[in-house]
SEVEX-509167 format. One record per residue (C-alpha): x, y, z. Coordinates in Angstrom, 2 decimals. Layout:
N
<site xx="X" yy="Y" zz="Z"/>
...
***
This chain:
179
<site xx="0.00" yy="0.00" zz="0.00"/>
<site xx="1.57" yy="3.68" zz="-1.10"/>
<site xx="0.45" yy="6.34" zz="1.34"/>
<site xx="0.68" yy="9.75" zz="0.59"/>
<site xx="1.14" yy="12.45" zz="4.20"/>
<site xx="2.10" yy="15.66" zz="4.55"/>
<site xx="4.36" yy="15.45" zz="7.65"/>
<site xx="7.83" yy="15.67" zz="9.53"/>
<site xx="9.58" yy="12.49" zz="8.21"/>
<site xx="11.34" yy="12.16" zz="11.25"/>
<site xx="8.39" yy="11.81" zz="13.58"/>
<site xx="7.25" yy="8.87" zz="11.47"/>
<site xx="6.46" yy="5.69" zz="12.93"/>
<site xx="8.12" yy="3.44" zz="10.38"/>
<site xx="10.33" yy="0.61" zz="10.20"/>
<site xx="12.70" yy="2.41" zz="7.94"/>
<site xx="13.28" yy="6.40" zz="6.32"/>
<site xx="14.82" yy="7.55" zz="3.63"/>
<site xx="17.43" yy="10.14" zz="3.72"/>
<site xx="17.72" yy="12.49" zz="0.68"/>
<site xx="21.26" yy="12.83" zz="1.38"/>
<site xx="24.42" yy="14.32" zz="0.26"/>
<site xx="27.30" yy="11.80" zz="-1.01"/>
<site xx="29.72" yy="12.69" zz="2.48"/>
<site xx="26.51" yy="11.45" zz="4.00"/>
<site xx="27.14" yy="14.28" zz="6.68"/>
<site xx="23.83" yy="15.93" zz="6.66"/>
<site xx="23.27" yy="19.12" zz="5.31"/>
<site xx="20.27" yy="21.09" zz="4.68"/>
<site xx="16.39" yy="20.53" zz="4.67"/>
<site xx="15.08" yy="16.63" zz="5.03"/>
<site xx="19.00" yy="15.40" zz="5.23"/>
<site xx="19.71" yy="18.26" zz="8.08"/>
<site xx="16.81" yy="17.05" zz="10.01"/>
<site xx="17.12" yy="13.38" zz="9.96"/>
<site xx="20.50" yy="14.10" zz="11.28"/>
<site xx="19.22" yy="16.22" zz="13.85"/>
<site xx="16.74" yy="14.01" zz="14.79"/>
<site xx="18.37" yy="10.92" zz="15.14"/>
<site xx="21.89" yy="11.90" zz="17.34"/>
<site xx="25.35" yy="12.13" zz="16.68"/>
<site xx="26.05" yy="8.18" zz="16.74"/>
<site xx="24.19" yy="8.95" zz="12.72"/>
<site xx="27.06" yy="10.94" zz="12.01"/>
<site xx="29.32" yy="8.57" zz="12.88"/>
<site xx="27.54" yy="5.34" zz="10.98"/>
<site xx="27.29" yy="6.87" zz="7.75"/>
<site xx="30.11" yy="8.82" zz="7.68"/>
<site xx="32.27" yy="5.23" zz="7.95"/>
<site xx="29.69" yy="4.53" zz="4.90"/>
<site xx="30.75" yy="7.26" zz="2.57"/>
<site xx="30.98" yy="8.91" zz="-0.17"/>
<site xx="28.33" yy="7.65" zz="-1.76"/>
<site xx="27.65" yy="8.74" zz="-5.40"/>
<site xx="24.34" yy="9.93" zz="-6.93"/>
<site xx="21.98" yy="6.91" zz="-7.85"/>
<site xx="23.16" yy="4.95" zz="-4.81"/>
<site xx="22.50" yy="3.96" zz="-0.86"/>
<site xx="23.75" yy="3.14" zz="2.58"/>
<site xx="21.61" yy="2.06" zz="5.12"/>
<site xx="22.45" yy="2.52" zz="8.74"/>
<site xx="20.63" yy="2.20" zz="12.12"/>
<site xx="17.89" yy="4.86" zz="13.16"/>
<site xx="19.24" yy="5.72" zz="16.40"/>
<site xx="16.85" yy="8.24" zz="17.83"/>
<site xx="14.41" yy="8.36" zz="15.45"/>
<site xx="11.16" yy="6.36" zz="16.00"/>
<site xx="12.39" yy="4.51" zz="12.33"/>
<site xx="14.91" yy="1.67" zz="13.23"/>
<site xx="16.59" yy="2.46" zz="9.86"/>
<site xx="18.02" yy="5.10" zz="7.74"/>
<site xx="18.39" yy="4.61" zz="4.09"/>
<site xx="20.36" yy="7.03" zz="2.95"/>
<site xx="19.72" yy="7.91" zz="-0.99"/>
<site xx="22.02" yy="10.12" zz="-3.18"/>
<site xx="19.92" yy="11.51" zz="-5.92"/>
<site xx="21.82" yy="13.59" zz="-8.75"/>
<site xx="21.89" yy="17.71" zz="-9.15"/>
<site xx="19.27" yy="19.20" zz="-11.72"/>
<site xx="21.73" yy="20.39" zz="-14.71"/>
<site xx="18.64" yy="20.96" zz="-17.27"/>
<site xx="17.69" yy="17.30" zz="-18.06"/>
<site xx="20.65" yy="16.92" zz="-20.50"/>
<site xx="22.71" yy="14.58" zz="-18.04"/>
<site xx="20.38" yy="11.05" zz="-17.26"/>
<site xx="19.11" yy="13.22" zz="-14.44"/>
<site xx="15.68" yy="11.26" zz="-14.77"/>
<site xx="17.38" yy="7.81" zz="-14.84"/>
<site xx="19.51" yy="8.43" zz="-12.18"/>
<site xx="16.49" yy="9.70" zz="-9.80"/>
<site xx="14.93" yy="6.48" zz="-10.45"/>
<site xx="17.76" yy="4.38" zz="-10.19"/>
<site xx="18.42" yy="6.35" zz="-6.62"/>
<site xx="14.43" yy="5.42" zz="-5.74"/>
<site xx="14.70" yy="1.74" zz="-7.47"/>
<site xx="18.43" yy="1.30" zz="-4.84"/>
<site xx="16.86" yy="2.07" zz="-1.45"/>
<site xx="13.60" yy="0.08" zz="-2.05"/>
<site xx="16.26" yy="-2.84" zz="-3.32"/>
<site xx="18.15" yy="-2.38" zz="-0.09"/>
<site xx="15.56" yy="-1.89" zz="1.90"/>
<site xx="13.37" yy="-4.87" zz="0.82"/>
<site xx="16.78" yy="-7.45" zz="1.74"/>
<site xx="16.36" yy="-6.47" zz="5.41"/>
<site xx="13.77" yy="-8.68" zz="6.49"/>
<site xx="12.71" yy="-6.24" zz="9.44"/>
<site xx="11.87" yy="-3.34" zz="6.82"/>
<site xx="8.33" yy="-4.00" zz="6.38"/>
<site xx="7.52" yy="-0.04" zz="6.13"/>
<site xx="9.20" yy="2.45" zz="4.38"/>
<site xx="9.01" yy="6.19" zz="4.10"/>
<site xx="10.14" yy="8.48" zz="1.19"/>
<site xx="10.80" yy="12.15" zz="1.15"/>
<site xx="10.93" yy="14.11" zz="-2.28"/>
<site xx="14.76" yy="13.28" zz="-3.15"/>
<site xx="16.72" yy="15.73" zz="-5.26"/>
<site xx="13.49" yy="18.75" zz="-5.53"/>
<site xx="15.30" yy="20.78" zz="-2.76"/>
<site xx="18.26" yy="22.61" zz="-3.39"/>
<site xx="19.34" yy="19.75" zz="-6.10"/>
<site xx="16.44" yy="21.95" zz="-8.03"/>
<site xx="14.71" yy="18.78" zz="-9.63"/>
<site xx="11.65" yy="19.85" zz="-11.34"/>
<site xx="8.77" yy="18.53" zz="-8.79"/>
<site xx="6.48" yy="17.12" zz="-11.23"/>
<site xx="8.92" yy="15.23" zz="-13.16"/>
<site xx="10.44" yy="13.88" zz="-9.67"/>
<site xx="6.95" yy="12.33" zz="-8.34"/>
<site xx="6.27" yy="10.26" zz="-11.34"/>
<site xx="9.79" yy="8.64" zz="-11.39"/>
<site xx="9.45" yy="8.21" zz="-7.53"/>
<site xx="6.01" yy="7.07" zz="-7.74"/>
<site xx="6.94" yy="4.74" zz="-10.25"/>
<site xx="9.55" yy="3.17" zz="-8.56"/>
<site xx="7.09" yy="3.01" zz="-5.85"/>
<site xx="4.41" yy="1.27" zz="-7.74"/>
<site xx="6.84" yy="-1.44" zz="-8.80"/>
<site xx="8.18" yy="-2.53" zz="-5.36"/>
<site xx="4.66" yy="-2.07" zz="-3.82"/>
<site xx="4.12" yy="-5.57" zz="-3.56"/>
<site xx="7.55" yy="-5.85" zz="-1.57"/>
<site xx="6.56" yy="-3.89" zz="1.58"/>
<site xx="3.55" yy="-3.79" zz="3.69"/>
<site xx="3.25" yy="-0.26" zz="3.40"/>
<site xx="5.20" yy="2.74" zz="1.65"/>
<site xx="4.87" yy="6.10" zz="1.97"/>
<site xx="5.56" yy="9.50" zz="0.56"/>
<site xx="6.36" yy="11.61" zz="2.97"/>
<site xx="5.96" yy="15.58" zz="1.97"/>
<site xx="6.82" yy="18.57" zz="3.65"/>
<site xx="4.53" yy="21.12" zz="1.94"/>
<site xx="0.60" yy="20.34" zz="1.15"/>
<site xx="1.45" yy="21.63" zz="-2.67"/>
<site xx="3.57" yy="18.80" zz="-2.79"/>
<site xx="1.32" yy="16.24" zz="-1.35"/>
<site xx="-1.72" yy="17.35" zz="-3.57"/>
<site xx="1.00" yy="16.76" zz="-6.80"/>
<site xx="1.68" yy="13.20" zz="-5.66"/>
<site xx="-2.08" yy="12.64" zz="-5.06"/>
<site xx="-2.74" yy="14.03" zz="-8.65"/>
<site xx="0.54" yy="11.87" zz="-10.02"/>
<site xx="-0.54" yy="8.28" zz="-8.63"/>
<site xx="-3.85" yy="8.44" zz="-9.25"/>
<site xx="-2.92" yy="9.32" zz="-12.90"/>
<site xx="-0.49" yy="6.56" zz="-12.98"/>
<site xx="-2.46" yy="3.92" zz="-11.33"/>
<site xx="-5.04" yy="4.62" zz="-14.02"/>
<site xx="-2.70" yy="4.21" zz="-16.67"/>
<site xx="-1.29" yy="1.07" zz="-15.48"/>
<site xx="-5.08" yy="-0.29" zz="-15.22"/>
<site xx="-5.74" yy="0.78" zz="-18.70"/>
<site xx="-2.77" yy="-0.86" zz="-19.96"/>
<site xx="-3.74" yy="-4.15" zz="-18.03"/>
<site xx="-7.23" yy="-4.18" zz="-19.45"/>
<site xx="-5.77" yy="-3.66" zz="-23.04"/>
<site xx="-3.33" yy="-6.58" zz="-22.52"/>
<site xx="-5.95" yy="-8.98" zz="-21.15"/>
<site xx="-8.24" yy="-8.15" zz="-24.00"/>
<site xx="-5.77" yy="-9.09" zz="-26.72"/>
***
């Protein structure tokens, strides 16, 4: 099941979060800085003996303070105009963590912030269908995923984005069982 909140990702009561972090895997800014914040120093620490981690790829490491046991921590690539496999590499960054995250048999609920649309600049709209998508595909994998975002402008675009691409994908199933 994909849920879609408006919320603090931290507060989340999750087996696992995702980290839209930075490849030192330091923290930084916005959902990375927070996470950070949220779960200790000892975070610091775990990923930092974890990095660098390039764009497309992720670590996970314990949750520490956080109510989420886990922290996968996903490098999604800079905006540089769409010239660059930015859109691949988002979803290969999305497609990673739910990989990684489905071979720990205690993950059985994941949460996802909106990797790369902060100060990486990835256009919003573009960045919910590839994360929805990867999403959809591992759905069956988890007992429950959500997307977890931190303005309701965001939320309503997701809303919009999987209903439109849970439509499609019915569509497309009806067309193939009717041939």
């Amino acid at each position: 099941m994909i849920e879609i909140v408006q919320a603090d990702i931290t507060t989340l009561d999750v087996d696992a979060i995702v980290n839209a972090a930075n490849p030192s895997l330091l923290g930084g800014g916005g959902v990375d800085g927070a996470i950070h914040r949220a779960a200790g120093s000892e975070l610091v620490r775990a990923s930092a003996a974890l990095a660098p981690c390039a764009p497309g790829d992720a670590v996970i490491t314990p949750g520490f303070q956080l109510r989420a046991r886990y922290v996968v921590h996903a490098v999604g690539p800079i905006w540089r105009g769409g010239q660059h496999e930015e859109s691949a590499l988002l979803a290969r960054t999305y497609h990673k963590a739910l990989t990684l995250a489905r071979q720990n048999p205690r993950i059985r609920s994941i949460a996802f912030p909106a990797i790369s649309t902060g100060v990486y600049a990835f256009p919003k709209d573009r960045a919910a269908e590839i994360a929805l998508e990867a999403m959809l595909t591992h759905e069956g994998s988890f007992d429950r995923i959500v997307a977890c975002l931190f303005d309701r402008d965001s939320a309503d675009l997701y809303r919009q984005t999987i209903g439109r691409l849970r439509n499609a994908r019915n569509e497309t199933g009806e067309q193939r069982s009717a041939e």
